[in-house]
C-alpha positions as CSV (number, residue, x, y, z in Angstrom):
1,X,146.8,4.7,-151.0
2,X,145.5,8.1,-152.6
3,X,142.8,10.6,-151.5
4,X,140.8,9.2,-154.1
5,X,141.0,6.0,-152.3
6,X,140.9,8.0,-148.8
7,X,137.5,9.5,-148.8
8,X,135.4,7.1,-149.7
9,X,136.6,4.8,-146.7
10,X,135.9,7.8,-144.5
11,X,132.2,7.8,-145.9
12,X,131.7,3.9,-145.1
13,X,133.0,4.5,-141.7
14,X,130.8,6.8,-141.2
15,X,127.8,5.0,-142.4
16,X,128.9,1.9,-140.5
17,X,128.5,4.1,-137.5
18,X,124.8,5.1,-137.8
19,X,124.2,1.8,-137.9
20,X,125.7,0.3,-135.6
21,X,124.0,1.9,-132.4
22,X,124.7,-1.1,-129.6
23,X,127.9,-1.1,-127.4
24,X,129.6,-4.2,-129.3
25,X,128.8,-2.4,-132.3
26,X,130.8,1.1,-131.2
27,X,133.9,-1.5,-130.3
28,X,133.7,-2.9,-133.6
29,X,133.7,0.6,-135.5
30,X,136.4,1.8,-133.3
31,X,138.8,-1.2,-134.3
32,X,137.5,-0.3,-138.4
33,X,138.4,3.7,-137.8
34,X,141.9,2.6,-136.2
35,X,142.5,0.2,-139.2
36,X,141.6,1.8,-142.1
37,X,143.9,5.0,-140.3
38,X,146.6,3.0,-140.3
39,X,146.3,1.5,-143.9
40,X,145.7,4.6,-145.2
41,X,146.3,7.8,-143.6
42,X,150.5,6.8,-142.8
43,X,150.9,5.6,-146.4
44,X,149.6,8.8,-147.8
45,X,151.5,11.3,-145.2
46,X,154.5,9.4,-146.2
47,X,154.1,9.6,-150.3
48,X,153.6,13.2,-149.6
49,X,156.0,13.8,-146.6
50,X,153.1,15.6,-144.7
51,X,153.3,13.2,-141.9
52,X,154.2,15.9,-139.2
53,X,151.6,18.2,-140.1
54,X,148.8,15.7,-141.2
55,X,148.7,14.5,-137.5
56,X,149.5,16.5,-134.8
57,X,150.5,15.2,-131.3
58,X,148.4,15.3,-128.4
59,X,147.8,14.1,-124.3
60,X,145.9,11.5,-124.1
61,X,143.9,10.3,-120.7
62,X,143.2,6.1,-120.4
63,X,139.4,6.0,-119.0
64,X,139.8,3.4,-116.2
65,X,136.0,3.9,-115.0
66,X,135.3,2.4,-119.1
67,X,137.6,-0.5,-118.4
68,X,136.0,-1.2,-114.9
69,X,132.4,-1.4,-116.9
70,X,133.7,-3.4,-119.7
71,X,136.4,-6.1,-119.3
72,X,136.1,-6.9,-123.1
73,X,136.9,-3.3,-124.0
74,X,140.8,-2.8,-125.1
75,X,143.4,-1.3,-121.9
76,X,144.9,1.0,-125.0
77,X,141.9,2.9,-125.6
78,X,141.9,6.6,-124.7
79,X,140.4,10.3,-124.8
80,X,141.7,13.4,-126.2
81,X,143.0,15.4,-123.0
82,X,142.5,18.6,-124.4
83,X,138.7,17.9,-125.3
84,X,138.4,16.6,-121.8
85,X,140.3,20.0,-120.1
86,X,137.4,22.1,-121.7
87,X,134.5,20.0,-120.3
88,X,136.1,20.5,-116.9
89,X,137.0,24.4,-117.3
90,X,133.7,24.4,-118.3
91,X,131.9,22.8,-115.0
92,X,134.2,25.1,-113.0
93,X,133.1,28.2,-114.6
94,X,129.6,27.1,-114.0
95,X,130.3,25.7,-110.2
96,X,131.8,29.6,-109.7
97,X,128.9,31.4,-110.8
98,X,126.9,29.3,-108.5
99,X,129.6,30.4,-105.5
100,X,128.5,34.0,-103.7
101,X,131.6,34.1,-102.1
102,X,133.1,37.1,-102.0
103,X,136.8,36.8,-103.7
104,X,138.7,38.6,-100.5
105,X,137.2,35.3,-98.3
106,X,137.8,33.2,-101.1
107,X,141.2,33.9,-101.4
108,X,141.8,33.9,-97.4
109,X,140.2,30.6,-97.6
110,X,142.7,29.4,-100.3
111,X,145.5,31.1,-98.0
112,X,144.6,29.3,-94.9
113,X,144.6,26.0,-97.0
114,X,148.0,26.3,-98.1
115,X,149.2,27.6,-94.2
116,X,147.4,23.9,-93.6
117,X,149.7,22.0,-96.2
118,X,152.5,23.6,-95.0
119,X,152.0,22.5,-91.3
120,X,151.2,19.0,-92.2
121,X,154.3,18.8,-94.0
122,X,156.1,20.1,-91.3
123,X,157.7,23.4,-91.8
124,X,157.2,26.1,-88.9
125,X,153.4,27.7,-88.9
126,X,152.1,29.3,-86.3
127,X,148.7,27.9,-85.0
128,X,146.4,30.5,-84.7
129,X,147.0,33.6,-87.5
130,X,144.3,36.6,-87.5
131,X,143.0,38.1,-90.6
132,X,145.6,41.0,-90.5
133,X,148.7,38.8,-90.7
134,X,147.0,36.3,-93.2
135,X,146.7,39.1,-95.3
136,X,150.1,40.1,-95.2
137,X,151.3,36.8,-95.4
138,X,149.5,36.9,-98.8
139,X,151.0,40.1,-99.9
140,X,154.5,39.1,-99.6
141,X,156.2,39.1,-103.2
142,X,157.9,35.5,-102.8
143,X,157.6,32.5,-101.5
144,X,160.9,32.8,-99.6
145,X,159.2,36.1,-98.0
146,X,156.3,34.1,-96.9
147,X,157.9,31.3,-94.9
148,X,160.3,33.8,-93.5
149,X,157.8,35.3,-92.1
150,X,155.3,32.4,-91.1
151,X,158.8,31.7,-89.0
152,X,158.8,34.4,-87.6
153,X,155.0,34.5,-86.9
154,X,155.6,30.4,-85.6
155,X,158.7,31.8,-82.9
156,X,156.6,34.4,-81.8
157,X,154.2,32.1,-81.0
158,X,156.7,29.8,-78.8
159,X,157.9,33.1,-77.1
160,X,154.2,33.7,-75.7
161,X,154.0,30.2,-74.6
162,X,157.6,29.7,-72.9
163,X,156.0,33.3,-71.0
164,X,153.0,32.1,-70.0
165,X,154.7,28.7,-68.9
166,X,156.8,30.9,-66.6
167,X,154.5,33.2,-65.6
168,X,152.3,29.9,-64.3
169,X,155.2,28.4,-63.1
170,X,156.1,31.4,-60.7
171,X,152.7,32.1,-59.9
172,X,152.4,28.3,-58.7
173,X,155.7,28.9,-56.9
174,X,154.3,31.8,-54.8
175,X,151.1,30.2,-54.2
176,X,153.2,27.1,-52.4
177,X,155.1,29.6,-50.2
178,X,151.9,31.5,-49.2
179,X,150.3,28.4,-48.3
180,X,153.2,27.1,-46.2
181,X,153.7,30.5,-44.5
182,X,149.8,30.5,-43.2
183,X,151.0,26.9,-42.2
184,X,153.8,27.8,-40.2
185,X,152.9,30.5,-38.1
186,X,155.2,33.8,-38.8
187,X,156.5,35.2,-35.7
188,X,155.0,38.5,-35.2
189,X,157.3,42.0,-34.4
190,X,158.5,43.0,-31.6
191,X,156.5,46.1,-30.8
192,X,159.5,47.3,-28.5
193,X,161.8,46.8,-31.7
194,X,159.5,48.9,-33.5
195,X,159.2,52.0,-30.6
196,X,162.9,51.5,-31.1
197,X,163.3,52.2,-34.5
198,X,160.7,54.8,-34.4
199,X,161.8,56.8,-31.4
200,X,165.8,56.6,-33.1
201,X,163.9,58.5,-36.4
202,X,162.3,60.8,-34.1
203,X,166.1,61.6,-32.6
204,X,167.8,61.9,-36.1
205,X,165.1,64.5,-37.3
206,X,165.8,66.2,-34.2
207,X,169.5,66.6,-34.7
208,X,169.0,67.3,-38.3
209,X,166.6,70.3,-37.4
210,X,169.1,71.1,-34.9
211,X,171.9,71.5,-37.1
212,X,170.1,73.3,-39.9
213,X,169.8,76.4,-36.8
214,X,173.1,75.3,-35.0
215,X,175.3,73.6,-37.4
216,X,177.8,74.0,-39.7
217,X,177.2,74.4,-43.4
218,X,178.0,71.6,-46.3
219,X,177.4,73.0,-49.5
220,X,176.6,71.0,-53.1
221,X,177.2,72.2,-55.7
222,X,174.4,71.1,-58.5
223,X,175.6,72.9,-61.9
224,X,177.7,70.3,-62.9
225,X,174.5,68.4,-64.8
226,X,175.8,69.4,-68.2
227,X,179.3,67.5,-67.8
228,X,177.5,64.4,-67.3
229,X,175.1,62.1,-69.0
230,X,172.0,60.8,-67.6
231,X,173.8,57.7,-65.8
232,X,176.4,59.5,-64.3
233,X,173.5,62.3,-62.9
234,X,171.4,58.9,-61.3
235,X,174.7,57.9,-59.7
236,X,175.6,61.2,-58.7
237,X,172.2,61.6,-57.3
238,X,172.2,57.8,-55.7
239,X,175.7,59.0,-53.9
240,X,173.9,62.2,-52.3
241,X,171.2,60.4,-51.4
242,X,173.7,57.7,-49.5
243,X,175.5,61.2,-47.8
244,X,171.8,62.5,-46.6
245,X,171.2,59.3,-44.8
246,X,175.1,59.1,-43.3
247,X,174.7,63.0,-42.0
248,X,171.3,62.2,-40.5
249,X,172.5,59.5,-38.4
250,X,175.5,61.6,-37.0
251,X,176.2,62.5,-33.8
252,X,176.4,66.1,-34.8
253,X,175.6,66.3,-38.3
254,X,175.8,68.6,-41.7
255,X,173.5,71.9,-42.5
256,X,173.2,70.1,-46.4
257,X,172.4,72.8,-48.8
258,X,171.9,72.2,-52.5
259,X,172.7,75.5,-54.5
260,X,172.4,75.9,-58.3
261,X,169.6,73.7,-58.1
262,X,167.2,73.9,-60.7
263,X,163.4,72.8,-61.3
264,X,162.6,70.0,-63.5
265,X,166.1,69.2,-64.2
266,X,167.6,65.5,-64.3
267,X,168.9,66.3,-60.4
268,X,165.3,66.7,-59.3
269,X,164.1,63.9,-61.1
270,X,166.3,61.4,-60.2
271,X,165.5,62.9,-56.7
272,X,161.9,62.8,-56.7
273,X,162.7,59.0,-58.3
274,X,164.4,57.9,-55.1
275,X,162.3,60.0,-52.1
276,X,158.6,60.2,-54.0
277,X,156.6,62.1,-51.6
278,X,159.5,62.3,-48.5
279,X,161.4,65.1,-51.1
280,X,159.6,67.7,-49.7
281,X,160.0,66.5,-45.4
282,X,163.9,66.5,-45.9
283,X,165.3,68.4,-43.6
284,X,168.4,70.2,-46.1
285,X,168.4,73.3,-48.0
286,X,167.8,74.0,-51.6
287,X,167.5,76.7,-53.5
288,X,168.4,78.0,-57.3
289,X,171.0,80.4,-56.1
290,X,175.0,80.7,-56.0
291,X,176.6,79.7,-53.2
292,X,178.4,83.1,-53.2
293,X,175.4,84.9,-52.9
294,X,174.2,82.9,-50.1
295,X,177.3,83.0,-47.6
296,X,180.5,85.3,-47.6
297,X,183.7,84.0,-49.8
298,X,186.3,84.1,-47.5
299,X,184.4,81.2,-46.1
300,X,184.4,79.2,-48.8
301,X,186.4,76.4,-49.6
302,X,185.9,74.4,-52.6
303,X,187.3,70.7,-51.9
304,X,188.9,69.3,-55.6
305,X,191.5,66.8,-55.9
306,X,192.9,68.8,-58.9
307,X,193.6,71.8,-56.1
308,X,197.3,72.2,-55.4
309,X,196.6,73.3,-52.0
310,X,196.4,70.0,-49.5
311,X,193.9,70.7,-46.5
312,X,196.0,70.1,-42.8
313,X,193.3,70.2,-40.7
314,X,189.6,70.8,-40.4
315,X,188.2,74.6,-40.0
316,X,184.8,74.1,-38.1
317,X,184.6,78.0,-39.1
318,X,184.6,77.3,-43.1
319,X,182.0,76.2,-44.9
320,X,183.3,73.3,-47.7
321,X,182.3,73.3,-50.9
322,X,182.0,69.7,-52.8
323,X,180.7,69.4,-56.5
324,X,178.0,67.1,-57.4
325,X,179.8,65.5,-60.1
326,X,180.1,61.9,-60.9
327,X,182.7,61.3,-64.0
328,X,183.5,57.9,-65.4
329,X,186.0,59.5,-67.9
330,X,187.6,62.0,-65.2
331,X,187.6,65.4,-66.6
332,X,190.4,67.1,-64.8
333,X,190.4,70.9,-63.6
334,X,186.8,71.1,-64.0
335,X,185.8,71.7,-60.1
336,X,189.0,74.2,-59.9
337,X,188.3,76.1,-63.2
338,X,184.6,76.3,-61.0
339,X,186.6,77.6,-58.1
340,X,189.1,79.9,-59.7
341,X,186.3,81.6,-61.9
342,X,184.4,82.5,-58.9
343,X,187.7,83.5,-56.7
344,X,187.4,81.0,-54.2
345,X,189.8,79.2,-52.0
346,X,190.6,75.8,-52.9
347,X,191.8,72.7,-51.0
348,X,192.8,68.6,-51.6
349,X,192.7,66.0,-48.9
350,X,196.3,64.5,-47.5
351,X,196.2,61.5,-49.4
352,X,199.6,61.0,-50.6
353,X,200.9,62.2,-46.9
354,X,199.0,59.7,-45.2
355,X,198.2,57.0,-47.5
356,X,200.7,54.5,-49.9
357,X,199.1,55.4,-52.7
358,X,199.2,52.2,-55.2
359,X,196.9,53.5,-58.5
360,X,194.1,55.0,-59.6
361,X,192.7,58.7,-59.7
362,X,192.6,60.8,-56.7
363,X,188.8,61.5,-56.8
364,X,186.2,59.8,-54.4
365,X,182.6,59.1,-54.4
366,X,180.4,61.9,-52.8
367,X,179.0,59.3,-50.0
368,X,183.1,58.9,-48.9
369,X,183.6,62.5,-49.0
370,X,180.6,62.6,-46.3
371,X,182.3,59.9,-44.0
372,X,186.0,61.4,-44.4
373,X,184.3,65.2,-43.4
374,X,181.9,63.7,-40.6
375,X,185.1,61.7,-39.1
376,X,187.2,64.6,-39.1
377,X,184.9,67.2,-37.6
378,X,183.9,64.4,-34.7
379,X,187.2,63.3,-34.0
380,X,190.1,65.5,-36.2
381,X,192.0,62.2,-36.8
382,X,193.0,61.9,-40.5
383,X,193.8,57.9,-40.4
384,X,190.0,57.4,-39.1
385,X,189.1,59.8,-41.4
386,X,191.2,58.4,-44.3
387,X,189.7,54.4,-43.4
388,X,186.7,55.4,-45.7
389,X,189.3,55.4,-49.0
390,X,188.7,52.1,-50.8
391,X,191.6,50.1,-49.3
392,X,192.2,48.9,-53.7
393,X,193.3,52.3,-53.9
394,X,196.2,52.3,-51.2
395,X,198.9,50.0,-49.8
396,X,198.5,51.0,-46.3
397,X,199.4,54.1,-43.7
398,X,202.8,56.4,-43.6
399,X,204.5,55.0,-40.5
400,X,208.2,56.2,-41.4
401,X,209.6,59.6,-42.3
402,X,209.2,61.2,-45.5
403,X,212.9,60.6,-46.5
404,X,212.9,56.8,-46.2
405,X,209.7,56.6,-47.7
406,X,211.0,58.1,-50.7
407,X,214.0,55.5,-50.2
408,X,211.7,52.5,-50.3
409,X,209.5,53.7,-52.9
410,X,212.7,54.6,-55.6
411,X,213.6,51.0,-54.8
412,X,209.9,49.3,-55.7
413,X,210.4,52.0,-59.1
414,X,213.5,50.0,-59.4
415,X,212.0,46.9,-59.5
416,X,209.2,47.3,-61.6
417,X,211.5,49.1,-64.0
418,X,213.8,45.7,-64.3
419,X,217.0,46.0,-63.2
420,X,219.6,44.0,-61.9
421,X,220.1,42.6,-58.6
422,X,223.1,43.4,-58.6
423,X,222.7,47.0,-58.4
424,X,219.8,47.1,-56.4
425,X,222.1,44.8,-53.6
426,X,225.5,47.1,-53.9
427,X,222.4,50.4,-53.7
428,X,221.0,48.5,-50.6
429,X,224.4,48.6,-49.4
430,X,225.4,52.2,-49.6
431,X,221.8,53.4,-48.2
432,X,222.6,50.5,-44.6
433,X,226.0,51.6,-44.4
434,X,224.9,54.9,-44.5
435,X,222.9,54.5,-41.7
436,X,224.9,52.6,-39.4
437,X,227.4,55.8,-39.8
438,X,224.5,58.6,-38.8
439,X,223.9,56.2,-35.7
């Protein structure tokens, strides 16, 4: 079929329309428009090969809501989807102007919609979110971004709660443990235990103001502080404060001084950590100065394991000298490099004379130091004296001469070293045989 032929079937369509105004009449004109289409509108695209361009495709929509008013009306019939995506644009742009809604709540609305979505399909949102971390929830450039961090928000939220369930938990706990204690009736002190305890403090301050008129100096030396970090200066000062309570509750104790002590450093902090408001009652010594300048040097004896002078016996005329250092990596020569620069005497304990050394460095704790000193001006004995060592250290006591000693201990070399029995038996032999001779 030709245009010719084309437009004037258009024309009686349209005609047929006007006049047709009832319902039954629009069905019938639809079924004409749909026929005369397809008579004559494919037959002419395909004589001219325009069929493509003549009749562009497009979405349709089926109207249901028509098909529910009219059962007679055809299940194929449908609308132009675009037409009806303007109408709707349309009604929205008119339902937003009505909205006076700021956009900022508007789009915090729209966040919290989707933070509802998400939770009802089950991935990790916290329950309650604030304004400030919905808003950077909505600034985070991907959607990766935002569930990482609506994770983290959701195990933040779980870490409160397991906190609060302990907190309640314990608090419940010591509320049961009150409760039974003003059940059971606590036995009350004994007031003669506590004019005990009280009248024994009032006999160790005595001693202690005693000996800081009577007794015999025990100097520490605190310039040691930049050797050390700040856990080694807490222990250091947690070993002191262990040797201020051991001299105070010795028969004759310790003048303690502290020299080279300095204000607001980490040793008086650490102090004032441990004593609070007892620091300035103790009964010791300190002061800023050099122990040289306080007492004469011929006096002085710096104790320091790295000395190669052993001590014999204890000089209740000397004044000792022990540094206030606490070193987990054991810097050795660093108390006698102290001792030599200031040309003092220097002095090591009998360890190896008394003791079966096993391992380990030579170097004790400053609370030992206090126990080994204290034994040895009480009673002089260096195996009483030597019990405070840390028995890991040592094997036991020297009870035979220096020369079989030496015997016994190449023999345990010779066994850790690995050799033969043989050797060691026939070497066993010559040292008994030996013996039985010089008897």
């Amino acid at each position: 079929m030709t245009s010719d032929k084309f437009f004037p079937l258009l024309c009686f369509f349209c005609r047929e329309l006007f006049e047709h105004s009832t319902r039954s009449s629009m069905q019938v004109a639809n079924m004409l428009l749909k026929k005369i289409v397809r008579c004559s509108a494919f037959s002419f695209s395909i004589q001219h090969g325009m069929k493509r361009d003549l009749f562009p495709l497009s979405r349709t929509l089926i109207l249901s809501p028509c098909l529910k008013e009219d059962n007679s009306r055809s299940s194929s019939e449908k609308v132009d989807l675009d037409a009806w995506k303007e109408v709707m644009k349309s009604g929205l742009q008119d339902g937003s102007e009505t909205v006076s809604e700021p956009k900022e709540l508007s789009a915090l609305a729209a966040a919290r919609e989707t933070l509802e979505l998400w939770r009802l399909v089950g991935r990790p949102v916290p329950e309650k979110i604030s304004e400030e971390q919905l808003k950077a929830f909505m600034e985070c450039p991907s959607k990766s971004a935002k569930k990482k961090y609506l994770k983290f928000l959701h195990l933040k939220e779980l870490y409160k709660k397991s906190n609060k369930r302990k907190m309640d938990e314990k608090r419940e706990k010591r509320l049961e443990t009150q409760e039974r204690a003003s059940e059971t009736e606590e036995p009350k002190k004994n007031p003669s235990v506590c004019l005990w305890s009280s009248s024994m403090d009032k006999a160790y301050n005595w001693r202690v103001a005693q000996s800081m008129i009577f007794g015999q100096p025990l100097v520490f030396d605190m310039s040691y502080e930049k050797y050390m970090s700040v856990r080694e200066v807490a222990n250091a000062v947690r070993q002191i404060v262990l040797s201020e309570g051991c001299n105070r509750r010795s028969v004759d104790p310790f003048h303690i001084h502290f020299c080279n002590f300095k204000d607001d450093s980490l040793y008086h902090k650490e102090f004032i950590k441990h004593y609070r408001g007892a620091w300035d009652k103790l009964l010791i010594t300190v002061t800023d100065q050099c122990y040289t300048d306080i007492f004469p040097k011929d006096k002085l004896i710096y104790l320091t394991a790295d000395s190669p002078k052993v001590m014999k016996t204890f000089d209740h005329d000397k004044i000792y000298i022990v540094g206030s250092m606490v070193d987990k990596n054991i810097r050795t020569g660093v108390s006698l490099a102290q001792a030599k620069r200031l040309g003092l005497e220097t002095a090591a304990l009998p360890l190896e004379k008394y003791l079966l050394w096993n391992c380990g460095a030579k170097n004790l704790t400053l609370d030992q130091m206090m126990h080994i000193l204290l034994t040895l001006k009480d009673t002089g004995d260096w195996k009483k004296a030597l019990e405070f060592v840390p028995k890991r250290k040592y094997c036991g006591f020297v009870n035979k001469p220096m020369h079989e000693l030496k015997k016994t201990l190449n023999l345990v070399n010779m066994l850790k070293l690995g050799k033969r029995p043989e050797e060691l038996q026939k070497r066993f032999a010559n040292n008994y045989s030996k013996r039985l001779t010089q008897k």
